[in-house]
N, C-alpha and C positions, 0 to 999 in steps of 0.2 A: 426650521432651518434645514436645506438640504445640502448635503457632502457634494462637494464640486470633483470628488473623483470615484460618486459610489456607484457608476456604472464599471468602472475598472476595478474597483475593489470587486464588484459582482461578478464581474468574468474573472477574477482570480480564482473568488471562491468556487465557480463553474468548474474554471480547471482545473484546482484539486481535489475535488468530489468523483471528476473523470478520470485522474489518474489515480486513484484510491480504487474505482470499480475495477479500473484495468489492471491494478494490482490483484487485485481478489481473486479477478478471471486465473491471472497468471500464479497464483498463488496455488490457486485450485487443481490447475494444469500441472506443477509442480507434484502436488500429493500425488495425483493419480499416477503420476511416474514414477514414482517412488514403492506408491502401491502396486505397481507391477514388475518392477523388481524385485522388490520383497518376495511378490509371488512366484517366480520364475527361481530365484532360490531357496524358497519352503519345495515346490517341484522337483527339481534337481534334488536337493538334499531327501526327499521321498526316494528317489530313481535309484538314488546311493544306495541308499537302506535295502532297497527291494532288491537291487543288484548284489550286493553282499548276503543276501539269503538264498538266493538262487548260487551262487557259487560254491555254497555248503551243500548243496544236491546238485543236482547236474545239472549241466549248463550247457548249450550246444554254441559252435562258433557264431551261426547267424545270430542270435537270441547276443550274444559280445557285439558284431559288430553292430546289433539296432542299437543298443545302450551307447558306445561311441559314439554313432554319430547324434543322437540324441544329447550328449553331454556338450560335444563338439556345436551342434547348432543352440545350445542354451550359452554358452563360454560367447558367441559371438552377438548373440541376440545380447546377452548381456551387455555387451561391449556399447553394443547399440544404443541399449536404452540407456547407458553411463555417458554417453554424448548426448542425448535428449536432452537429459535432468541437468548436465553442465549447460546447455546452451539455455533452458527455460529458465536455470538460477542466474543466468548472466542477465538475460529479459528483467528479472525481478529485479537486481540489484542498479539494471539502470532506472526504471521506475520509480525504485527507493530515491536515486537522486534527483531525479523528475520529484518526485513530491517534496524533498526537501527546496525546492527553489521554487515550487508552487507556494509551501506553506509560506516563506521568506519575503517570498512578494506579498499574499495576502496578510501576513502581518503587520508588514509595512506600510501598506494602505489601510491599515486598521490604527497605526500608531497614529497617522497621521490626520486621520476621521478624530482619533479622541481631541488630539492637538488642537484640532480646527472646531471641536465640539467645546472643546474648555475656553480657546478663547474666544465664543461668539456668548457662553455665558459670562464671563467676566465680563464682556464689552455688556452683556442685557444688563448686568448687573451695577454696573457704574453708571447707565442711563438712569435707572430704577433710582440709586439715589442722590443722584443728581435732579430728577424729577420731584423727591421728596425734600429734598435740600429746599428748592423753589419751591416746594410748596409751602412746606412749614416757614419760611421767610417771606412769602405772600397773608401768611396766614399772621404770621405776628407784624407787620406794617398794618393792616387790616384794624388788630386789637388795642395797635397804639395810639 
């Protein structure tokens, strides 16, 4: 018995295999931006530290202003990468509902496979003893 709709059940299942990959991708892309923020303030938070022992010994103004703008271009980079990680989380979370209405539909064509599987055996199944009905009633006209 084959499903009259299991090639569209199979491109369902396609399509959310392909938006599961492309979540991963995106998921992955996520970390790494995450992990460079991180890093960028373990950095910074280093530059702090090494700066506050340098101004317990002397300190000259150029050696200030490199630290400034060092801190100034980390404050912005940051900035930056805090708009990366919003826009790759907003990617993920349409994805997430991209695969909530992939899974939705392949469900649906799975409810309806079982549906169309239960009643092709009930129908085998009513043949079978209807088959045996006539038989055993062939068999006893036979004996009588």
């Amino acid at each position: 018995m084959k499903f009259r709709f299991e090639t569209v059940l199979k491109i369902n299942k396609d399509r959310e295999n392909l938006i599961k990959r492309e979540m991963g991708r995106i998921n992955t892309h996520l970390q790494t931006q995450n992990e460079r923020l991180h890093f960028m303030e373990e950095i910074a938070e280093e530059r702090k530290k090494e700066l506050n022992e340098k101004m317990r010994g002397e300190l000259n103004i150029d050696q200030l202003v490199i630290y400034n703008n060092f801190f100034n271009g980390v404050r912005l980079e940051k900035e930056r990468q805090e708009q990366v990680i919003a826009q790759v989380a907003e990617k993920l979370d349409l994805k997430k509902k991209d695969l909530v209405l992939a899974m939705m539909k392949r469900r649906t064509m799975e409810i309806l496979k079982e549906r169309d599987t239960t009643t092709f055996k009930k129908a085998q199944n009513k043949r079978e003893v209807e088959l045996m009905d006539e038989t055993g009633s062939n068999q006893w006209r036979l004996n009588s």
